[in-house]
C-alpha positions as CSV (number, residue, x, y, z in Angstrom):
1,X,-11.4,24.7,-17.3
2,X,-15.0,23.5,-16.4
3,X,-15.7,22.9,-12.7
4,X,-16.2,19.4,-13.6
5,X,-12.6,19.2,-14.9
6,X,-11.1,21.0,-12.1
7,X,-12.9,18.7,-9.3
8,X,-11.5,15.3,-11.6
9,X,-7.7,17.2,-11.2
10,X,-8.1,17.6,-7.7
11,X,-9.8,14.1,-7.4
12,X,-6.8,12.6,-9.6
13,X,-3.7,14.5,-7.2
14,X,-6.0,12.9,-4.0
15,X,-5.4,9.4,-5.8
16,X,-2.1,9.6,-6.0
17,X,-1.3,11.4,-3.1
18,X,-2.8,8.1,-1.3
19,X,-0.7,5.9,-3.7
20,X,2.3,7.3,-2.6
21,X,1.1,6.6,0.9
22,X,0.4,2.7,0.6
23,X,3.5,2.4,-1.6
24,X,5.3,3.8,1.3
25,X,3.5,1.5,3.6
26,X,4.2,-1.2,1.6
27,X,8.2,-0.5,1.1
28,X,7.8,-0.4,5.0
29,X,9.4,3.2,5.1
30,X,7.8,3.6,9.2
31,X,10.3,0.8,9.8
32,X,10.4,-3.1,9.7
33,X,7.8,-5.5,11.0
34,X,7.6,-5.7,15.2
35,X,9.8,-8.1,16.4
36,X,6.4,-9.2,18.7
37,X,4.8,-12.2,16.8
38,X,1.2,-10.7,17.6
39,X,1.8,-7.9,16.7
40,X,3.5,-8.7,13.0
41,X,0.3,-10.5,12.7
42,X,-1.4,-7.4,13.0
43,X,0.8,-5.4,10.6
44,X,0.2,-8.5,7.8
45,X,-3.6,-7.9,8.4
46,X,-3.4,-4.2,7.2
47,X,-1.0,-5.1,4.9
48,X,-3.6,-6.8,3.5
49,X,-5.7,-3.5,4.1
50,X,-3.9,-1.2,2.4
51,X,-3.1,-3.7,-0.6
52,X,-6.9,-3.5,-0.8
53,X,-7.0,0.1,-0.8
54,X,-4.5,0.5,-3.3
55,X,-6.2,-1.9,-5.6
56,X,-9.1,0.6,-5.4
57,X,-7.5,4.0,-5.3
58,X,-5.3,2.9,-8.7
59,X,-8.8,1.7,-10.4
60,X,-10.4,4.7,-9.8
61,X,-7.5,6.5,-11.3
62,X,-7.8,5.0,-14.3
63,X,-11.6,6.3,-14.6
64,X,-10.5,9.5,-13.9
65,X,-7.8,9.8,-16.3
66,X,-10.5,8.2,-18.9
67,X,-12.9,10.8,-18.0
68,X,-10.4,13.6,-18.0
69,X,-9.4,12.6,-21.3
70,X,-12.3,12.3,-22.7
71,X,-13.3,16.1,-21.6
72,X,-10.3,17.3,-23.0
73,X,-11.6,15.5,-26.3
74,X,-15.0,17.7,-25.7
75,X,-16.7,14.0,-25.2
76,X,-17.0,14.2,-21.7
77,X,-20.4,14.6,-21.4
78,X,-21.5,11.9,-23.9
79,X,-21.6,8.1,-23.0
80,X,-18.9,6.2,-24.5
81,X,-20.6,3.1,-25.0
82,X,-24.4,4.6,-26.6
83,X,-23.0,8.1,-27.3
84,X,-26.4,9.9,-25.5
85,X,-25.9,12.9,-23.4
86,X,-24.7,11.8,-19.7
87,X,-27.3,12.7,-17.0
88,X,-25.8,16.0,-15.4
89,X,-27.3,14.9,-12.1
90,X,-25.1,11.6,-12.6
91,X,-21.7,13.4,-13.6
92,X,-22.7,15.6,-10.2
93,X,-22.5,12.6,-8.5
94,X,-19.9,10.5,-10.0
95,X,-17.7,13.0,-12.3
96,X,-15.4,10.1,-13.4
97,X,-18.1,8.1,-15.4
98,X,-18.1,7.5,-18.9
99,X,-21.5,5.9,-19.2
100,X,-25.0,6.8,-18.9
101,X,-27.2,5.1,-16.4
102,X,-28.8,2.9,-19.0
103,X,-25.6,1.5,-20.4
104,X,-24.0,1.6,-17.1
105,X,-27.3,-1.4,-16.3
């Protein structure tokens, strides 16, 4: 398994690991809202939060899964959009990408 590869698995079992966590925020499993007015106002605004956060962590899943599957395919280092070699520098810094910096413009 390439290092690239390994670091996308561990990236991909972070993701959900933190889905799990705003799920369980969300089915309220620390208990129900505070009876205190103020105070449920506060928990709405990180509901709010998290939803955010959630929205995020499950679309950068989806890149990862794309990017691990296009490894596996032994395309991971080609853009899928021009087919030119990826950068190296840019899969350093973003491993999930699937395009190179021109097509990515």
């Amino acid at each position: 398994m390439s290092s690239r590869q390994s670091e996308l698995e561990t990236l991909k079992a972070d993701l959900q690991a933190r889905l799990r966590r705003f799920e369980a925020h969300q089915r309220r499993e620390g208990g129900a809202l505070d009876k205190d007015f103020e105070e449920q106002a506060t928990q709405t605004q990180n509901d709010e939060v998290v939803d955010g956060l959630e929205s995020e962590a499950r679309a950068e899943l989806v890149q990862v899964e794309r990017a691990l599957e296009r490894i596996r395919n032994g395309q991971g280092d080609e853009c899928e959009r021009c087919g030119a070699a990826i950068d190296p520098r840019r899969l350093q810094v973003l491993p999930y990408t699937t395009l190179c910096v021109d097509c990515a413009d």
